[in-house]
Structure formats: structure tokens, C-alpha cells
C-alpha positions in Angstrom: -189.0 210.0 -66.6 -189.7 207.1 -68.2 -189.6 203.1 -68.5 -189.8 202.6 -72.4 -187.4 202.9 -75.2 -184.7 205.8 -74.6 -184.6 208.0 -77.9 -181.6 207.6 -79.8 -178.3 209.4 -78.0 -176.1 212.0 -79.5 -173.5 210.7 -78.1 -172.4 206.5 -78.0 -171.0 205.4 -74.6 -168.3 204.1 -74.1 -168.5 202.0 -70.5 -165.0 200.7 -69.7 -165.1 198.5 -66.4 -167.1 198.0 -63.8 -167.3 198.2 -60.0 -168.2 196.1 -57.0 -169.4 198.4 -54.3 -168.7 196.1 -51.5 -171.3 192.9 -50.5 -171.7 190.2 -52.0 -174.1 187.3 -50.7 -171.7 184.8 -50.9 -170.4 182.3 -47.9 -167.0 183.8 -47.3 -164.0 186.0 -48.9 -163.0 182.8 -50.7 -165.8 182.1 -52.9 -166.4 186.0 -53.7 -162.6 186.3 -54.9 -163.2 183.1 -57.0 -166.5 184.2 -58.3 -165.5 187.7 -58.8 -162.5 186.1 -60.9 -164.2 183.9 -62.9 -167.3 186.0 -64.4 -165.5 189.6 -64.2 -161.9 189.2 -64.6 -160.8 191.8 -66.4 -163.3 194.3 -66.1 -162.2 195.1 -62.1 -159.5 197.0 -61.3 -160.6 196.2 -57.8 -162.3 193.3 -55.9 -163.8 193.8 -52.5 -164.3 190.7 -49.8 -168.1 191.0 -50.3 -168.5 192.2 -46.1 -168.9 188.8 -45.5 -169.5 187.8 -42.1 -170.7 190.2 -39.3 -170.8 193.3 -41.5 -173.3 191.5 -43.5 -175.3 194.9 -43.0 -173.1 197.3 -43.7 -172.2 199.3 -40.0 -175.0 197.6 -37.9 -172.3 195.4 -36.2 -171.0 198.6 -34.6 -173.7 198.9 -32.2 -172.6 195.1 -30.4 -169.1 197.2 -29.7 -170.5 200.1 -28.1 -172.6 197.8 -26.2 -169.4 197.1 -24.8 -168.5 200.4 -24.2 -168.3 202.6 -20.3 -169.6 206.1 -21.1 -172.1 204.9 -23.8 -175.5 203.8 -22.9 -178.9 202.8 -24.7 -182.1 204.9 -24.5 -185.5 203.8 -24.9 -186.2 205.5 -28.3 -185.8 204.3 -32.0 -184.2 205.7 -34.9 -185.9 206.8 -38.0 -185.0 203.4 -39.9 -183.1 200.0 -39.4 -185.1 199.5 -36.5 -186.7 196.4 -37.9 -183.1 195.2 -38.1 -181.3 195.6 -35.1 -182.0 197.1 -31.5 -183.0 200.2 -32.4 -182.3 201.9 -29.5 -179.9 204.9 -30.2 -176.7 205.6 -27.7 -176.4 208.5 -25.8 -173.3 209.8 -24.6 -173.5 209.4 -20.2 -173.7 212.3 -17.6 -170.1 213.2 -17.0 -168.4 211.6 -19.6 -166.3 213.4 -21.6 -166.4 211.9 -25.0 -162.3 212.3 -25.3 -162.6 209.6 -22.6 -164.0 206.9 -24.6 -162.0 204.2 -25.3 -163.5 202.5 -27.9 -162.7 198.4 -28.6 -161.8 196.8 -32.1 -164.3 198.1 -34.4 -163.7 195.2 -36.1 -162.8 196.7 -39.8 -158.9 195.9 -39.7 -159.5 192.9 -38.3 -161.5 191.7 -41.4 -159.4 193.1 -43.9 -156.3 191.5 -42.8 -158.0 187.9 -43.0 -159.4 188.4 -46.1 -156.3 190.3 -47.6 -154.2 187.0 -46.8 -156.9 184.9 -48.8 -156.6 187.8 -51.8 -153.0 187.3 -51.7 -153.2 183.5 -51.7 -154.9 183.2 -54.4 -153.8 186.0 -56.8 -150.4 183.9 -56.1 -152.4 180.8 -57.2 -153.7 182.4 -60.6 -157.0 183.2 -59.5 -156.9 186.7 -59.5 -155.2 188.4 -62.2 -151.9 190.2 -61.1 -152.0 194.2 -60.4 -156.2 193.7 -59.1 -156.0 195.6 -55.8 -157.9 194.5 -52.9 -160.3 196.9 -51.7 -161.5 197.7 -48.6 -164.7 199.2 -48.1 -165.1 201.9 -45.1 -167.9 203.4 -43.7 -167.8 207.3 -43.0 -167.7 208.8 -39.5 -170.8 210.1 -39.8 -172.6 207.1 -41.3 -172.4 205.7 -38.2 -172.7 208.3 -35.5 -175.8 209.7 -37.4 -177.4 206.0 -37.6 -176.9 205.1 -33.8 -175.8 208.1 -31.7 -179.2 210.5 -30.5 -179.0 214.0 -32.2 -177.8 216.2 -29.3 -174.4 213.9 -28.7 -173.4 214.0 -32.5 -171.1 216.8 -32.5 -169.3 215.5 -29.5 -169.5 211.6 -30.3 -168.2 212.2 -34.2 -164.8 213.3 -33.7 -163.8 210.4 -31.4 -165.7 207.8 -33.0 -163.6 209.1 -36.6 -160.4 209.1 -34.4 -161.1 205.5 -33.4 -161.7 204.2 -37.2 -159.3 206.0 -38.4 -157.0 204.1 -36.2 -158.3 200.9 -37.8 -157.5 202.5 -41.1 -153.8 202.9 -40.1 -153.7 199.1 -39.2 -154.9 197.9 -42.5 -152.2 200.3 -43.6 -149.6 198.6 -41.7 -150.5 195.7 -42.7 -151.2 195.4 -46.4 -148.8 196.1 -49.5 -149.9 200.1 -50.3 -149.2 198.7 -54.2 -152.4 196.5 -53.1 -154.8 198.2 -51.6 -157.8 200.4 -52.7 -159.9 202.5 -50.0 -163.3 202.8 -50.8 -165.1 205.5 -48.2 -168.8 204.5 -48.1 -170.6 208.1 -48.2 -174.3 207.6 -47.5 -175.8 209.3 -44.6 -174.3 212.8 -45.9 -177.0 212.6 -48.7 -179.7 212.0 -46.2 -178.0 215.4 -44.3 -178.3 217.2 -47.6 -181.3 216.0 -48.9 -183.1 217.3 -45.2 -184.0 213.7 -44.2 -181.5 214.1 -41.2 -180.8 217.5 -39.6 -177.3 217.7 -39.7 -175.2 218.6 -36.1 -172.5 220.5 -38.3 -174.5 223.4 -40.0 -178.4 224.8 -40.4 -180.4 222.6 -42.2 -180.6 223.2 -45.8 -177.7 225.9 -45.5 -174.9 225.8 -47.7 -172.8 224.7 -44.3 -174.2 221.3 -45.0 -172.5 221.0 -48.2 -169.1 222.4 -46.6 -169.4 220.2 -43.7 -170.0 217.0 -45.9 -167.1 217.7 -48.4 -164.6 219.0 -45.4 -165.2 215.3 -43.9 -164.8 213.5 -47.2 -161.4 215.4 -47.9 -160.2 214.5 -44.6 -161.4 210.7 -45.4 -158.8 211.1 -48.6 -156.2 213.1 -46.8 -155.8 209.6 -44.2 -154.8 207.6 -47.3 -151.6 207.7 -47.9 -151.1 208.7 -52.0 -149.5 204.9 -52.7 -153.2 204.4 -51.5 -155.9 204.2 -54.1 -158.7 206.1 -52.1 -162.5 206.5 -53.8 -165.9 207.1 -52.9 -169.0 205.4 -52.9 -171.8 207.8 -53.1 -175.4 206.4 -51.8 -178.9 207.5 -51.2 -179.2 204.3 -49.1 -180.4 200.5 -49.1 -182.8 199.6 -46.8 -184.7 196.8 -48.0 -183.0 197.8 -51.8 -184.8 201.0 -51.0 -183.4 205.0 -51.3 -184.2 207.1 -47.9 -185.3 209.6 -50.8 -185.2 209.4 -54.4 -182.4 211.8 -55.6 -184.6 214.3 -58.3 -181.3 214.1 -60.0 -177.2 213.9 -59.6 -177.2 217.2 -58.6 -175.8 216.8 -55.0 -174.1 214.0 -56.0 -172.3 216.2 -58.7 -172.3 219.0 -55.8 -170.2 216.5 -53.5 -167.8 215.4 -56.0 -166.3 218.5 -57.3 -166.0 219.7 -53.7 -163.8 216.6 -53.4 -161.9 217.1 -56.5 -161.2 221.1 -55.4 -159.8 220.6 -52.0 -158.5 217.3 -51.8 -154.6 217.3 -51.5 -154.4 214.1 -53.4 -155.5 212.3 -56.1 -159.1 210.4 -56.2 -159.0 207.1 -57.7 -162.9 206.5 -58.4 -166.6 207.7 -57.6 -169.5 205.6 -57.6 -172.9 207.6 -57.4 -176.3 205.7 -57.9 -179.0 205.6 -60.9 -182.3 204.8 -60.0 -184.2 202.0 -62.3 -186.5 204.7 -63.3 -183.8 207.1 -64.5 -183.3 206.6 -67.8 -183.6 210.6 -68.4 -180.7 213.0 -69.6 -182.3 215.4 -67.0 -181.2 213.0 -64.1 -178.0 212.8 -65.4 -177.1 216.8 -66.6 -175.3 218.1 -63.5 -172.6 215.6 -63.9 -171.8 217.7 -67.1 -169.9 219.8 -66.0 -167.8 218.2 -64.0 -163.9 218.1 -64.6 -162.9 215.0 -63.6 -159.4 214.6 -64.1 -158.1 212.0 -66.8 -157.1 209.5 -64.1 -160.4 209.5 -62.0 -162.8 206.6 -62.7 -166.8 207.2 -62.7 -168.6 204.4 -62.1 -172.6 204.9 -62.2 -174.6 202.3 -60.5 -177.3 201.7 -63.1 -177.6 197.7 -63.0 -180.7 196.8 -62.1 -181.6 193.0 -61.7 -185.1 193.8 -62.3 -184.2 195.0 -66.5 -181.1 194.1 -67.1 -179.3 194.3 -70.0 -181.8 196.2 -71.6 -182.7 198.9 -69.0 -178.9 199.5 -68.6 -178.5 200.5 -71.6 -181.4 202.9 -71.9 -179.6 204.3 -68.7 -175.9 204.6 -70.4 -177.4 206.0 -73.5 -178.9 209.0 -71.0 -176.0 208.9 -68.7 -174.0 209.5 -72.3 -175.3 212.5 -72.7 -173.5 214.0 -70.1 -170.4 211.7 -69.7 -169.9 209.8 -72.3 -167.4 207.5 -71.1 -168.2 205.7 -67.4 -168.0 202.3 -65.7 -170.7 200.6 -64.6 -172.1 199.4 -61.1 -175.2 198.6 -59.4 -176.6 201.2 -57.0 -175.5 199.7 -53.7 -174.0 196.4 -53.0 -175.7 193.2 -53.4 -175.3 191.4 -50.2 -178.6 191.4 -48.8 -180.4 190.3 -52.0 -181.2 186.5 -52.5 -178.4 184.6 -53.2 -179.5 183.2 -56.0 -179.5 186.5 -57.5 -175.4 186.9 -57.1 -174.1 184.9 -60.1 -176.8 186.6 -62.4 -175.6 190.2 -61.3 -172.2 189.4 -61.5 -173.2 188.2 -65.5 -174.9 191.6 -65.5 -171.6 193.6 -65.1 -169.8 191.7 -67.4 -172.6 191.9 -70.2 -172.4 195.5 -70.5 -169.4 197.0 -69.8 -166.4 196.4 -71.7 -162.6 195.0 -70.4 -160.1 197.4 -69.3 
């Protein structure tokens, strides 16, 4: 690894497009659609709200609705991290409860896409946002959020009803967005920390090849619920805590692991993946197992190696070192950008557009 000068690539890149993963520390749907607009234009084929608003950190807003919840109740012991960040005590499933009995409340998701789809429509009618952009909708796996906020021994049981209830919020946004419109994006973060051993997983032995099966058997299921007028990706993650990985992936090897399972059993097609780069990965070594992928013609890869901290420059030592494996990618940053300064938004938003090239 390395932080100076990359040697000179074999192969040039060619980096069409870039990606928004999802936040964006702006005020409100509005002023991301306008600001995504103006600096990106047409280098998006889809532009998220920026999670404005109580999703501000990602899933932690789910714990205020199973505060709400009969069956569900808090115990007195915290989680390995977010616990500077919300009540950190983890739910437990209660005596006698069976968890097919939950009723769960709004979880919130299809209410938020709905508003912020009707501003996206507004003002791609008003010229704002160029015509065939697709609004996408950014959702957090099942397992995301039972693994952040449910204690270990209720997992197994709490996972199938709490995917039941969001896929129910999936099939509102369904109902009620154009499919010509909309793009899926399935938020896949806490299966990394499963297969990297940082969580034991409540599907298989740790460090098993069961993990693997059990991750990629979830995330075809995620693409089988989108319909295939649907665009349905993934956004792979090692985390964002504090802009900070759970682990530092030694390279894209699970991430390359996760998406060929995908591409082998879904029964439709994937749109996009998004896996990260670290800062400090300007290596081909990180970079190798995505070699031999085969990603089919239609499927966008978009690798999150914008970094506000080098730029320009340290993306490109990245792309010529991602190049070496796949020589043609979008570009992303690692995670979303909600939770950094504001200040910083604009200036990542320049960063996109500086190095990757219009669609």
C-alpha cells in the first residue's frame, strides 16, 4: 500500500458516470435535487433525496418505531457501536411473544420516498432535472437493522418479520411511483461485518462458507421484490461510523465474493454495484478479485474512491489501480456524505464531476 505516485497503468480507465450513494447534508429533498442538478447533471443516471430528515443516520430512526412496539422491549446492554449516537440499548424479543405477532408501525421509508418523489417529479417537469434521471430510493437490508438493534439470540426469529414489514414499505413506494422512474438501491453493510467475523452471524457458523450463502440468499431475495421495470442495485459497505470502516477490507475479495453470487442466482437483471475504496488503496492487489468478475454489459460498477481528504489527485492514483482489473467503472465516494460538514457538500459534489466523465 501506498500514499505516493501510483506507477504508470497498463491499462487507461475509462470512468463513465458517477454515483450518489444516498446522504447528502443538505436542508431538504429540494435543495439536493437542485444541487445534484446543477454540479452533476449528466453524469447520474440516478439521484437520491440525500435521507434528509430523520434518516439523517441511516436506520437509527428505526429504533423510535420499535419503541412503539407491544412484544419488543429494551435491555440494559449496548451494542458493539452507535452507542454514542442513539440509546444503545438493543431490543429483545418478550416472553411469550411470538414474533409472527408483531405488528410493526410505518417504518417510515415509503412515507419519505413518496414526498420527496413528488418534489423529483416537480421539478424534472420544471427543467431542473434532466428527463429519463430516475429517482432513487435507498433501502436498508433486513439484516442491517435487526443485526444493529435486535440482541443476538432473537435474530433468527426477529429478521424474517422485520423483512416482511419493509418489504411492505417497498411495495408502497411501488404503488406509488412510475416503475419507468424509480431505482432501488439495497444498502448492504452489516453482511460484511458478518463475513468479515466482526458480527457472528444467526444464519450459519462463523467464518463457514454458510455466511457467504446466507448473505447472497438475502440479497437475491432483496432483487427478486423489485419488480424488473424496477432498476434494483446494491450498495456494498464496510461501514461509516464517524467516516470510519468496522474493519478495513485487506481487499475486494468478499466484495467480489458477494457480487458474483448476486449475478449467479438472481432471476433478474442488476442495474448497479457500488463497493468501497479505501483512501489508502491505491494498490492493484486491493483491486484484483474484481478481475474476474463477469459483469454483464448492462451492469454499472461504481467504486467509491473519492476521498475529500486527496481529491482529484488521489482518485486517480485509485482508478489507475482499479484499471488494472476493470478498466472501465463509475465513480463514487465510499459511503454517503450526510454526516460530513456541510460545507464539505458542494466540494464533493465538484469532486464527482472532476473525474468522471458524462454518460
Amino acid at each position: 500500500m501506498s500514499t505516493g505516485p501510483a506507477p504508470a497503468p497498463s491499462v487507461v480507465p475509462e470512468i463513465r458516470g458517477a454515483h450518489l450513494v444516498g446522504s447528502v447534508n443538505l436542508p431538504d429533498a429540494g435543495a439536493v435535487f437542485g444541487a445534484v442538478s446543477e454540479h452533476l447533471g449528466d453524469r447520474l443516471r440516478r439521484i437520491p433525496d440525500g435521507e434528509v430528515g430523520e434518516r439523517f443516520y441511516w436506520i437509527q430512526f428505526q429504533t423510535a418505531r420499535f419503541d412503539t412496539m407491544t412484544g419488543l422491549s429494551r435491555i440494559p446492554v449496548e451494542p458493539y457501536y452507535l452507542r454514542e449516537i442513539f440509546d444503545g440499548r438493543p431490543f429483545q424479543l418478550d416472553a411469550d411473544v411470538a414474533p409472527g405477532d408483531l405488528v410493526f408501525p410505518d417504518l417510515g421509508y415509503a412515507e419519505a420516498a413518496l414526498a420527496s418523489y413528488a418534489e423529483f417529479a416537480r421539478l424534472r417537469e420544471a427543467g431542473t432535472i434532466a428527463q429519463g434521471t430516475r429517482f432513487q430510493v435507498s433501502l436498508p437490508t433486513p439484516a442491517a437493522v435487526i443485526g444493529a438493534f435486535v440482541v443476538p439470540g432473537d435474530r433468527a426469529a426477529l429478521e424474517p418479520a422485520y423483512e416482511r414489514a419493509l418489504l411492505g414499505e417497498l411495495t408502497r413506494i411501488l404503488d406509488g411511483i412510475p416503475h419507468e422512474d424509480l431505482a432501488i438501491q439495497w444498502d448492504t453493510a452489516a453482511e460484511f461485518a458478518l463475513l468479515e467475523g466482526r458480527v457472528e452471524p444467526w444464519f450459519a457458523e462463523p467464518g463457514t462458507a454458510g455466511v457467504l450463502a446466507g448473505v447472497v440468499e438475502r440479497s437475491v431475495r432483496q432483487a427478486a421484490a423489485v419488480p424488473g421495470d424496477v432498476e434494483v442495485g446494491y450498495h456494498l459497505c464496510y461501514g461509516d461510523v464517524e467516516e470510519q470502516h468496522f474493519v478495513q477490507p485487506t481487499d475486494a475479495g468478499n466484495l467480489a465474493a458477494v457480487i458474483a453470487g448476486i449475478l449467479a442466482d438472481a432471476p433478474r437483471p442488476i442495474a448497479f454495484f457500488h463497493l468501497p475504496v479505501p483512501i489508502e488503496r491505491d494498490d492493484p492487489e486491493y483491486f484484483a478479485p474484481l478481475a474476474a468478475l463477469e459483469l454483464p454489459e448492462p451492469t454499472e460498477l461504481y467504486l467509491g474512491l473519492l476521498h475529500h481528504e486527496d481529491g482529484v489527485d488521489g482518485a486517480r492514483r485509485r482508478a489507475a489501480a482499479a484499471a488494472t482489473a476493470r478498466p472501465r467503472f463509475g465513480v463514487a465516494t465510499e459511503c454517503g456524505f450526510g454526516r460530513g460538514p456541510s460545507e464539505r457538500t458542494i466540494g464533493l459534489l465538484d469532486l464527482h464531476a472532476a473525474v468522471a466523465e458524462a454518460w
